[in-house]
MMTF fields as JSON, N, C-alpha, C and O atoms, coordinates in Angstrom:
{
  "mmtfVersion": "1.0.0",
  "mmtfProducer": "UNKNOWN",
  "numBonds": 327,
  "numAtoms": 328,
  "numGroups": 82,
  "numChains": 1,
  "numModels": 1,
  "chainsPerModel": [1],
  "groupsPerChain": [82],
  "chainIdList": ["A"],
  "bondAtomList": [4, 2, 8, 6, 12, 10, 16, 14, 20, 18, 24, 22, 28, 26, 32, 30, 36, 34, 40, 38, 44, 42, 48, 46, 52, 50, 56, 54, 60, 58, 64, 62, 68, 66, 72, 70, 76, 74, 80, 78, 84, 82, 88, 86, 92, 90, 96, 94, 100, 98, 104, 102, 108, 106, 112, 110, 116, 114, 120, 118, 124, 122, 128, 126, 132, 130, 136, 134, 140, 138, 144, 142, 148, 146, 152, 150, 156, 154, 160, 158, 164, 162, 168, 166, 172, 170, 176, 174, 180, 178, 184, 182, 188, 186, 192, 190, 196, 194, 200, 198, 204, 202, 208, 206, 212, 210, 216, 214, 220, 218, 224, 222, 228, 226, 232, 230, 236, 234, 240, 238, 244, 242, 248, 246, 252, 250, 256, 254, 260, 258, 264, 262, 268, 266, 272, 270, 276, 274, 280, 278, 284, 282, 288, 286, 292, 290, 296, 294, 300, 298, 304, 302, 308, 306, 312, 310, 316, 314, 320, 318, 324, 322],
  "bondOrderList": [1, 1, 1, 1, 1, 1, 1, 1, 1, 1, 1, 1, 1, 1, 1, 1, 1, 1, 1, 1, 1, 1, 1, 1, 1, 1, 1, 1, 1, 1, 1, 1, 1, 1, 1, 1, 1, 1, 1, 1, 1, 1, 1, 1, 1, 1, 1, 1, 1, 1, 1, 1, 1, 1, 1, 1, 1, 1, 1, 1, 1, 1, 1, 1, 1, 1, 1, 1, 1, 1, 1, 1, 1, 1, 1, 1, 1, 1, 1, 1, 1],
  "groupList": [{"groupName": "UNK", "atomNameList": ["N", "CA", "C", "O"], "elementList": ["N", "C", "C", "O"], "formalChargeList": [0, 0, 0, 0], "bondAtomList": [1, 0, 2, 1, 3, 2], "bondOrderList": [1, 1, 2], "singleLetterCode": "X", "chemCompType": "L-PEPTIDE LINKING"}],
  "groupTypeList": [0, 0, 0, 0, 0, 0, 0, 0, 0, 0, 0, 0, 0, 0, 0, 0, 0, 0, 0, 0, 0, 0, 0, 0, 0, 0, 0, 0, 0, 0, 0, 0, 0, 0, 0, 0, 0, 0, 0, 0, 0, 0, 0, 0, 0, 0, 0, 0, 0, 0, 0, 0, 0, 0, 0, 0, 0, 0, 0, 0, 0, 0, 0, 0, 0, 0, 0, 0, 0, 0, 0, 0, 0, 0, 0, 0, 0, 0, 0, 0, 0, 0],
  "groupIdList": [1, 2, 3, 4, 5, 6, 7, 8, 9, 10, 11, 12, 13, 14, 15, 16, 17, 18, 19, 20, 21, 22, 23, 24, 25, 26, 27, 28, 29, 30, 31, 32, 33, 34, 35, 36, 37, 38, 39, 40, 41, 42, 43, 44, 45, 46, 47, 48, 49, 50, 51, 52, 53, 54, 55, 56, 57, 58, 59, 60, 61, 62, 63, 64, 65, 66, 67, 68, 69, 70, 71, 72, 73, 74, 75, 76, 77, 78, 79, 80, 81, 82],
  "secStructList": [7, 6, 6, 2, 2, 2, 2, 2, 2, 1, 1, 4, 4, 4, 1, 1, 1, 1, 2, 2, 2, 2, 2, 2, 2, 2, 2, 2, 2, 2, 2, 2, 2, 2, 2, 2, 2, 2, 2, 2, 2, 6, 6, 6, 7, 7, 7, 1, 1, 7, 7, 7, 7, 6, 6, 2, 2, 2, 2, 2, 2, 2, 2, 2, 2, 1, 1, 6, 6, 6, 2, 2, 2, 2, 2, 2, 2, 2, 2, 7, 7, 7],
  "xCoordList": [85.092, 84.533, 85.602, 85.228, 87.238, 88.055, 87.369, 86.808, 87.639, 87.537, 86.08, 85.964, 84.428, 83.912, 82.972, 81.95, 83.663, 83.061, 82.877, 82.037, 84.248, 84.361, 83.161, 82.309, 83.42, 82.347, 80.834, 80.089, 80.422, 79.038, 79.044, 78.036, 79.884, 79.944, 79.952, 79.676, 80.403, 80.541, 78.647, 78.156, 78.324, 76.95, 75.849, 74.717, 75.907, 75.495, 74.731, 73.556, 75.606, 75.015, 74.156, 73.897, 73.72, 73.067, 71.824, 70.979, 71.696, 70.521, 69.158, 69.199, 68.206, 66.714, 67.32, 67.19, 68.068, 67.485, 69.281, 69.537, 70.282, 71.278, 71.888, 72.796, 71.115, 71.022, 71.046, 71.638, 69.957, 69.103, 70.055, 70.3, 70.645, 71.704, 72.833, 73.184, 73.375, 74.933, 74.754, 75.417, 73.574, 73.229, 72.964, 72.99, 72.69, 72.469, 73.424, 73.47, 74.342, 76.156, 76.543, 76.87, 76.431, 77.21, 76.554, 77.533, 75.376, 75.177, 75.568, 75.772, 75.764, 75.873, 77.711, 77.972, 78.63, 79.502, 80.418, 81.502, 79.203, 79.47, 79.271, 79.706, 78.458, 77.838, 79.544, 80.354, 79.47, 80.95, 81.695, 81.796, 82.573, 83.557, 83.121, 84.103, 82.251, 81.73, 81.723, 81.795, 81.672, 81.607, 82.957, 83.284, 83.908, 85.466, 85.969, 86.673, 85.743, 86.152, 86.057, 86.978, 84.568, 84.86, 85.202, 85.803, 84.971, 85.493, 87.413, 88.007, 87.789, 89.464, 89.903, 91.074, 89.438, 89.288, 88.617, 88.741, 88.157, 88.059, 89.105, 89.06, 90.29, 91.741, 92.615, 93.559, 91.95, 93.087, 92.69, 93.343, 91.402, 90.715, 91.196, 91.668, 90.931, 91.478, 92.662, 92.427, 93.308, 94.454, 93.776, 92.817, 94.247, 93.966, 92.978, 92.301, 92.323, 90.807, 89.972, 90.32, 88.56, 87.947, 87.367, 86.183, 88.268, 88.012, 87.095, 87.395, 86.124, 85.113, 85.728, 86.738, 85.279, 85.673, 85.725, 85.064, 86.813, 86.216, 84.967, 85.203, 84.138, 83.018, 81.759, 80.878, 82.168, 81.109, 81.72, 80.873, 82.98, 83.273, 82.618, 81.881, 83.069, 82.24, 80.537, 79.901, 80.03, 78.57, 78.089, 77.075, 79.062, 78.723, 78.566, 77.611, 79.84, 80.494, 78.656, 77.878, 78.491, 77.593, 75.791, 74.85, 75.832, 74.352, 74.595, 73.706, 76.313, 76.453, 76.434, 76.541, 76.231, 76.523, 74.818, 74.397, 74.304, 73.261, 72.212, 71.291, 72.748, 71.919, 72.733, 72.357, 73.786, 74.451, 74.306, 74.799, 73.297, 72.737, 70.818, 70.121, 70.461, 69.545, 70.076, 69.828, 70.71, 71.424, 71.763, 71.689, 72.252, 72.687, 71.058, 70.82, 70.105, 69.01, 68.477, 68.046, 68.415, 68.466, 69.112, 68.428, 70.576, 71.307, 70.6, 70.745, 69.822, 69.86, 68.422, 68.171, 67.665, 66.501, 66.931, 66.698, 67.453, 67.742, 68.43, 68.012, 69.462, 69.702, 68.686, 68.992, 67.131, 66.135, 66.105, 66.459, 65.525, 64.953, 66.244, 66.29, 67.067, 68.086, 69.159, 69.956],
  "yCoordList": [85.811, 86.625, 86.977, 87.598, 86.556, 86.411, 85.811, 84.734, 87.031, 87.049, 86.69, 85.976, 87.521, 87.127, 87.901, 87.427, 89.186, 89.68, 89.132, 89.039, 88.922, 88.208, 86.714, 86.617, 85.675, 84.889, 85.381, 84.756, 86.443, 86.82, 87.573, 87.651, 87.979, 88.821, 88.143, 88.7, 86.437, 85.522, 84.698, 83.714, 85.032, 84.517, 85.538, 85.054, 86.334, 87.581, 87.084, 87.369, 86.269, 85.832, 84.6, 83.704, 84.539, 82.57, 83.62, 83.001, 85.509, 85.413, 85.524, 85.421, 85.747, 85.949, 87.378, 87.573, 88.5, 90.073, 89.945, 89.256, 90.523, 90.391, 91.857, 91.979, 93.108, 93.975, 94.807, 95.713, 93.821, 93.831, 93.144, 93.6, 92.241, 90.946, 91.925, 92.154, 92.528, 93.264, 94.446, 94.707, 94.913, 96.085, 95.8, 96.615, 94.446, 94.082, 93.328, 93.299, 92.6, 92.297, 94.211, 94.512, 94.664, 95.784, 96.404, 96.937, 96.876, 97.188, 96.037, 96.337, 94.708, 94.2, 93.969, 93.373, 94.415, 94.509, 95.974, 96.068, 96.864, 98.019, 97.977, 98.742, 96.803, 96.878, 95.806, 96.056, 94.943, 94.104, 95.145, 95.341, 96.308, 96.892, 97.876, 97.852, 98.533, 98.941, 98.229, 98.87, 97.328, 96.082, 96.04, 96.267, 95.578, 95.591, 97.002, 97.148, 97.722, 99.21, 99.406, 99.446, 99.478, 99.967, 98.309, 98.487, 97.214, 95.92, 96.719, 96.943, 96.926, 97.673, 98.671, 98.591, 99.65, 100.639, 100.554, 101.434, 99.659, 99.553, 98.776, 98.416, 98.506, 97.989, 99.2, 99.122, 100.302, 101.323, 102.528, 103.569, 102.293, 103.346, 104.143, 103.53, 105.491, 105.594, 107.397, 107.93, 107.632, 108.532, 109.725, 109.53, 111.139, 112.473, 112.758, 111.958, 114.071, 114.573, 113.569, 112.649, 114.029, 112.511, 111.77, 111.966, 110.258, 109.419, 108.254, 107.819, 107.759, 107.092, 105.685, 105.219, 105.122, 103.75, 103.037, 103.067, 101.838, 100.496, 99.999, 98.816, 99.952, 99.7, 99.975, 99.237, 101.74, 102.185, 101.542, 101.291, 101.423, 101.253, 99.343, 98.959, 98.562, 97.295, 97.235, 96.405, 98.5, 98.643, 98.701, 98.137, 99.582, 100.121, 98.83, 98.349, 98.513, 96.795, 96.175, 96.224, 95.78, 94.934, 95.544, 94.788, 96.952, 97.001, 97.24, 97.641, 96.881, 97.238, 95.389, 94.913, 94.785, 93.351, 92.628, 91.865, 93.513, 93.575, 93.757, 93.103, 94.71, 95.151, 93.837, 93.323, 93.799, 93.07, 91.663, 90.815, 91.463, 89.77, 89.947, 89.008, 91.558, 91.865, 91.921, 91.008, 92.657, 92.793, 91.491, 91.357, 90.226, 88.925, 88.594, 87.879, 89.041, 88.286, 88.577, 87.648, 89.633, 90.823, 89.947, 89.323, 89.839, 89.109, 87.472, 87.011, 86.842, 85.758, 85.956, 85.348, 86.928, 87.134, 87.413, 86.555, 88.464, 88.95, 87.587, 87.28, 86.755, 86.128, 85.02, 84.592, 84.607, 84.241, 82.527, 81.673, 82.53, 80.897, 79.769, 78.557, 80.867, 80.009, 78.776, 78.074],
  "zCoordList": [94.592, 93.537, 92.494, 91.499, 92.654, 91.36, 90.225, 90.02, 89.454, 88.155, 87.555, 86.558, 88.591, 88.581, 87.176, 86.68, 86.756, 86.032, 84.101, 83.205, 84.376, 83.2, 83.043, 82.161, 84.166, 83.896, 83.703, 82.948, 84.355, 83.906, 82.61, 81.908, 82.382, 81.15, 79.882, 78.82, 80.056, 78.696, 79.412, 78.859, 79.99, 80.064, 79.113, 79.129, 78.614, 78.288, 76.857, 76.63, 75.893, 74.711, 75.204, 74.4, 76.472, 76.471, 77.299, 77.946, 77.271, 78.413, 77.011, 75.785, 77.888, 76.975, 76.347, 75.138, 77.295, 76.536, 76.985, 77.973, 76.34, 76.902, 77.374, 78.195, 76.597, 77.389, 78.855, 79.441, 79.009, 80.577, 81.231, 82.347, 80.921, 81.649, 82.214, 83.372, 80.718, 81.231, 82.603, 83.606, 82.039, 82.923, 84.38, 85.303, 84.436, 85.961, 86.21, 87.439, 85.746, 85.561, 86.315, 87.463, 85.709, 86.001, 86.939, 87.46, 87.78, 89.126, 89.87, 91.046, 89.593, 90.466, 90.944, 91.989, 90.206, 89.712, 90.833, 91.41, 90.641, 91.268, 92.918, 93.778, 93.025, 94.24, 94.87, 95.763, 94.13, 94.963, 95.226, 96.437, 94.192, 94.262, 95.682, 96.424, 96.166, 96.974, 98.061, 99.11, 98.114, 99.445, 100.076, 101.241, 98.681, 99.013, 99.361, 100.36, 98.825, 98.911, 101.019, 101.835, 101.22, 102.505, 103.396, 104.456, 103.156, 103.778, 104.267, 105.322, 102.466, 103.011, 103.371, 103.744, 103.425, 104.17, 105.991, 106.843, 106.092, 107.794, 108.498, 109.674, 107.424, 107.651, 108.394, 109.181, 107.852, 107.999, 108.292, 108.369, 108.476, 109.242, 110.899, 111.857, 110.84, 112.253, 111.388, 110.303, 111.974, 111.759, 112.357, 113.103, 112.059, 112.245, 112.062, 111.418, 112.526, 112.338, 113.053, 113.793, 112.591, 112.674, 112.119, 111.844, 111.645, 110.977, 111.528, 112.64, 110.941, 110.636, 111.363, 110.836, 112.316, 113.073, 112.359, 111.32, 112.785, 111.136, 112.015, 111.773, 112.615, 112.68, 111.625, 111.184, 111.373, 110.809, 108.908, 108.052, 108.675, 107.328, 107.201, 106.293, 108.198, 108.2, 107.93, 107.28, 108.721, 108.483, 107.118, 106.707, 106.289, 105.21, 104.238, 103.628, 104.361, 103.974, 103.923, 102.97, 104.932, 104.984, 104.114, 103.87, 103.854, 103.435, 101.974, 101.223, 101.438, 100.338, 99.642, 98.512, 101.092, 100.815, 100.179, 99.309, 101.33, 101.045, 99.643, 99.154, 99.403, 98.109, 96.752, 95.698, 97.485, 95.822, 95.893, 95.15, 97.242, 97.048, 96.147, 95.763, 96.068, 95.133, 94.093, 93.305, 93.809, 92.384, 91.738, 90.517, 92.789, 91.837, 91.506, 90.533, 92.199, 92.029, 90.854, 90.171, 90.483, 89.183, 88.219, 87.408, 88.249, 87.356, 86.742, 85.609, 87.92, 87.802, 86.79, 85.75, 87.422, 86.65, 84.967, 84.116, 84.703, 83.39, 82.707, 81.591, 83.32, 82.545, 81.616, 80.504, 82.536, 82.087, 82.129, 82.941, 80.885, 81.03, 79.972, 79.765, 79.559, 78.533, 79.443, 78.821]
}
């Protein structure tokens, strides 16, 4: 997913509404950074108090994986028939 924002983001002038395009570029965008976020954080999970297993940060990982295989679908939609 290097440097994946930029490629959807130069797709933006080729969609039907390019509006609708960026806006679902960008939840879907939010949804990766969210994926990676707890994916690296169940690296290092664990310390004082009580911290969250990397089990449960992998879980998270995965329904955030989830939604952002809707969100590309979104993307693929908005970008349209061009």
């Amino acid at each position: 997913m290097f440097k994946i924002d930029k490629s959807l983001k130069k797709l933006a002038s080729d969609a039907d509404d390019p509006e609708e395009f960026l806006n679902a570029v960008e939840e879907f965008l939010l949804r990766v950074s969210a994926a990676d976020s707890m994916a690296y954080s169940a690296n290092f999970a664990g310390g004082s108090g009580k911290p969250k297993p990397p089990s449960e940060y992998l879980r998270l990982a995965g329904e955030e994986v989830k939604d952002m295989r809707k969100r590309a679908d979104k993307v693929t939609k908005a970008l349209g028939s061009s």
